[in-house]
N, C-alpha and C positions, 0 to 999 in steps of 0.2 A: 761493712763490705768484707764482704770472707777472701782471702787470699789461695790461689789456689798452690799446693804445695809444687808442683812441679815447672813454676814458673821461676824463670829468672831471675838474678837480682843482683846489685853489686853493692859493694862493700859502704858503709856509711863514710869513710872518707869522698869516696864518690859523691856520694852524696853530697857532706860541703862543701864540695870543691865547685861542684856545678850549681850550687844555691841553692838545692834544696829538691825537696820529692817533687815536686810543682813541675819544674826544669826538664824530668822525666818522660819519656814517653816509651810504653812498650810497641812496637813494630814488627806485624806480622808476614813475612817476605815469603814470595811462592816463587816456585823454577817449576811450572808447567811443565817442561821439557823430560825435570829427571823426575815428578811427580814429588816433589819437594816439599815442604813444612815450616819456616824456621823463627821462632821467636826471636827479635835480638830488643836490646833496650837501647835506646839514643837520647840525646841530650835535645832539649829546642837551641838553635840557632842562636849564639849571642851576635850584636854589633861585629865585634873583631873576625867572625868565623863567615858572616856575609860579605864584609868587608874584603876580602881575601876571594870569596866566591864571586864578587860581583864584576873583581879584578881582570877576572879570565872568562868569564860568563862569556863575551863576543867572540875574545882571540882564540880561547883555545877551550872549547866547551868540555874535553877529556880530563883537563887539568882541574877544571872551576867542579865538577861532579866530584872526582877525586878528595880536592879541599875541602867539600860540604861533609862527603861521607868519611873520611882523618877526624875531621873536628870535631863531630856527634856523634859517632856509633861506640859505644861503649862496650859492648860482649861482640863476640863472635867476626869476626873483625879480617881475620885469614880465609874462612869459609866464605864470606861475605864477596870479599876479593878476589876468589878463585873462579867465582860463577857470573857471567856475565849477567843471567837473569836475575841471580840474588842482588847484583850488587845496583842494577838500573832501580828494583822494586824498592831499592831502601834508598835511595838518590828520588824518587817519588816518595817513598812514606816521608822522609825529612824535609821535602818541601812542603809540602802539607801542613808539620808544624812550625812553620817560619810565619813567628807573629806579625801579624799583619793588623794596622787601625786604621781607622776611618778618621780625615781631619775634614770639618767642616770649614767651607771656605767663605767667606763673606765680603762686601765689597766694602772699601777703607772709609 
């Protein structure tokens, strides 16, 4: 898989600190409004960073978006913040990748 040179990327410490390329996701955020573009990279969801989002998810749904998009977005991060369109589309791109599994359930 060829890599395209003008794409994003962040530093291999990144990398292990988030566990690895896998953990990665690149996210392509649009602002219809200002006819907008923006590549950013974010991390998947761990435990602690749902934990934290699921906290406020009722009481205060500003805060709980807020928590989701601190925790994962890796690049771009003030731009992201500044735009209200950018900042809902990447608050969507990151739930997206909030792993999700199927538990089969059976009777005892």
């Amino acid at each position: 898989m060829a890599t395209n040179k003008n794409q994003k990327t962040v530093s291999q410490e990144t990398i292990d600190k988030v566990g690895g390329k896998q953990n990665l996701r690149r996210l392509v955020l649009r602002d219809e409004f200002q006819d907008l573009e923006l590549e950013v990279i974010s991390r998947i969801p761990d435990r602690t960073t749902m934990g934290e989002y699921l906290k406020y998810a009722n009481v205060n749904p500003k805060k709980a978006q807020e928590v989701l998009v601190n925790g994962c977005l890796l690049t771009d991060r003030d731009e992201v913040l500044s735009s209200d369109a950018l900042f809902n589309s990447c608050v969507a791109g990151i739930a997206e990748t909030i792993p999700m599994a199927a538990a089969k359930v059976e009777k005892y």
